[in-house]
C-alpha positions in Angstrom: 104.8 -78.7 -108.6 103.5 -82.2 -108.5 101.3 -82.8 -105.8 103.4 -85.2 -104.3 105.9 -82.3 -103.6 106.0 -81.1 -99.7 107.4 -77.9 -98.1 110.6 -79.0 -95.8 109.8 -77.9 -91.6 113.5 -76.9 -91.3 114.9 -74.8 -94.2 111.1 -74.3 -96.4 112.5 -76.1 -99.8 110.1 -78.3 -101.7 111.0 -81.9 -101.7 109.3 -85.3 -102.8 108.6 -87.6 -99.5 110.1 -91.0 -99.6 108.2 -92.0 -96.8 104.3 -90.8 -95.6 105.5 -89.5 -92.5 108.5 -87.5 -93.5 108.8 -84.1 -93.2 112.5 -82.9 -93.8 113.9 -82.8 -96.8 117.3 -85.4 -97.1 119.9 -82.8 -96.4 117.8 -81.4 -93.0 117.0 -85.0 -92.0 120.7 -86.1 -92.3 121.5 -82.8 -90.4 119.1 -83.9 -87.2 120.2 -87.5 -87.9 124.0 -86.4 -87.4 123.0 -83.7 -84.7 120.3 -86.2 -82.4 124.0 -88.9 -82.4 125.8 -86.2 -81.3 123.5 -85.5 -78.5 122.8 -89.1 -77.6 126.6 -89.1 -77.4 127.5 -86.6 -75.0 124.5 -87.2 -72.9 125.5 -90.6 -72.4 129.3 -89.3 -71.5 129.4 -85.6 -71.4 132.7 -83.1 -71.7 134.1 -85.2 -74.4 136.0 -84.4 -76.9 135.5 -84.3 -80.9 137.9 -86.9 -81.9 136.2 -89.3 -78.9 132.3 -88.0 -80.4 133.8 -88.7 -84.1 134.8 -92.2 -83.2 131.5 -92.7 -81.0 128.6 -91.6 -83.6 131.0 -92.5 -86.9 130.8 -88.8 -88.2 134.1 -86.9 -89.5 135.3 -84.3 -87.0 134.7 -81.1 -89.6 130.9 -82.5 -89.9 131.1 -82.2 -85.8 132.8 -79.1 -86.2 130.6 -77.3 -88.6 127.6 -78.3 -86.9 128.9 -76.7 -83.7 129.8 -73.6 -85.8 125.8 -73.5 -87.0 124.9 -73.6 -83.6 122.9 -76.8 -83.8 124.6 -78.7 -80.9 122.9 -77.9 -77.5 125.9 -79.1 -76.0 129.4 -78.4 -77.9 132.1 -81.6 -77.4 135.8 -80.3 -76.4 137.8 -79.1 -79.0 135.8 -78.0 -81.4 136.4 -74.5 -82.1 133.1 -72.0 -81.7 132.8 -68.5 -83.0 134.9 -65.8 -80.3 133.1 -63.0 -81.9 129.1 -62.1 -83.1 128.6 -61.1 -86.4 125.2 -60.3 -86.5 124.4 -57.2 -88.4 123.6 -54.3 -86.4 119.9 -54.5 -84.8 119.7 -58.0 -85.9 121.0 -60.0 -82.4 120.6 -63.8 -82.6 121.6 -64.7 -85.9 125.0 -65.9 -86.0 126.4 -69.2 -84.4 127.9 -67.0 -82.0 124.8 -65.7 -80.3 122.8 -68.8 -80.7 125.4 -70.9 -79.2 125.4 -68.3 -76.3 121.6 -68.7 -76.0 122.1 -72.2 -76.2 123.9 -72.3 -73.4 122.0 -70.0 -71.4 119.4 -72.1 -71.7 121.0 -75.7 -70.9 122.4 -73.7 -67.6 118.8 -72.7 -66.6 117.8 -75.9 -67.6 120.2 -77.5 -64.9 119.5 -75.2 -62.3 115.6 -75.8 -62.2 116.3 -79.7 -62.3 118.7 -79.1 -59.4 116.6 -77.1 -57.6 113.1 -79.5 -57.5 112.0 -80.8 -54.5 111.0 -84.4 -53.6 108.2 -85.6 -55.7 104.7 -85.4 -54.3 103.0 -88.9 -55.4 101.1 -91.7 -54.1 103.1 -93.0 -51.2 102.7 -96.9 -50.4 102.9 -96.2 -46.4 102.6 -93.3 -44.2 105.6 -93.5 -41.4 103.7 -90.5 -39.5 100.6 -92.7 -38.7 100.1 -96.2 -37.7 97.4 -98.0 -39.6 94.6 -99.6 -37.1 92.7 -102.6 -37.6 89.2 -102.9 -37.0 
């Protein structure tokens, strides 16, 4: 182990930093690359589908695909095919794309709700309509 070598943040290999400030390995970096264009994608025009994300961020639709079968995406594009079934072992929930695709969802649903559900912002207002302002 040279002491150059660094432990990857997503899957724990050793790797040998290109840059200072990296810290993914290539194959986890390219991952997040490919899953932060897929995001940026369908934030920017949701409930598309894979062929329209394929053309949009230049990845293949079976890269799209597979990544939505890890579970990675937060937000699936139409069409591409997720898991109907968990296959987690028994007393082990969680672990399959299934389940975390569920949770995934669970959580972009609450996530909408509490952003729909915020009142007006409480801030510095530039004039009070209640009051009229009196000169001395």
């Amino acid at each position: 182990m040279g002491h150059r070598e660094r432990t990857c943040r997503e899957c724990s290999e050793r790797y040998t930093p290109t840059r200072f400030d990296q810290v993914h390995c290539r194959t986890c970096s390219d991952r997040l690359r490919d899953v932060h264009l897929i995001h940026d994608t369908l934030f920017s025009s949701p409930n598309q589908s894979v062929d329209r994300v394929a053309i949009a961020t230049g990845l293949s639709i079976e890269r799209i695909r597979d990544l939505a079968a890890e579970g990675a995406l937060r937000a699936v594009p139409v069409g591409a095919d997720m898991p109907t079934e968990c296959v987690c072992p028994p007393g082990e929930t969680g672990r399959c794309a299934y389940c975390r695709s569920k949770l995934a969802l669970r959580f972009a649903e609450a996530r909408y709700e509490a952003s729909r559900h915020v009142g007006p912002k409480n801030g510095m207002r530039m004039r009070d309509t209640d009051r009229t302002r009196r000169r001395a």
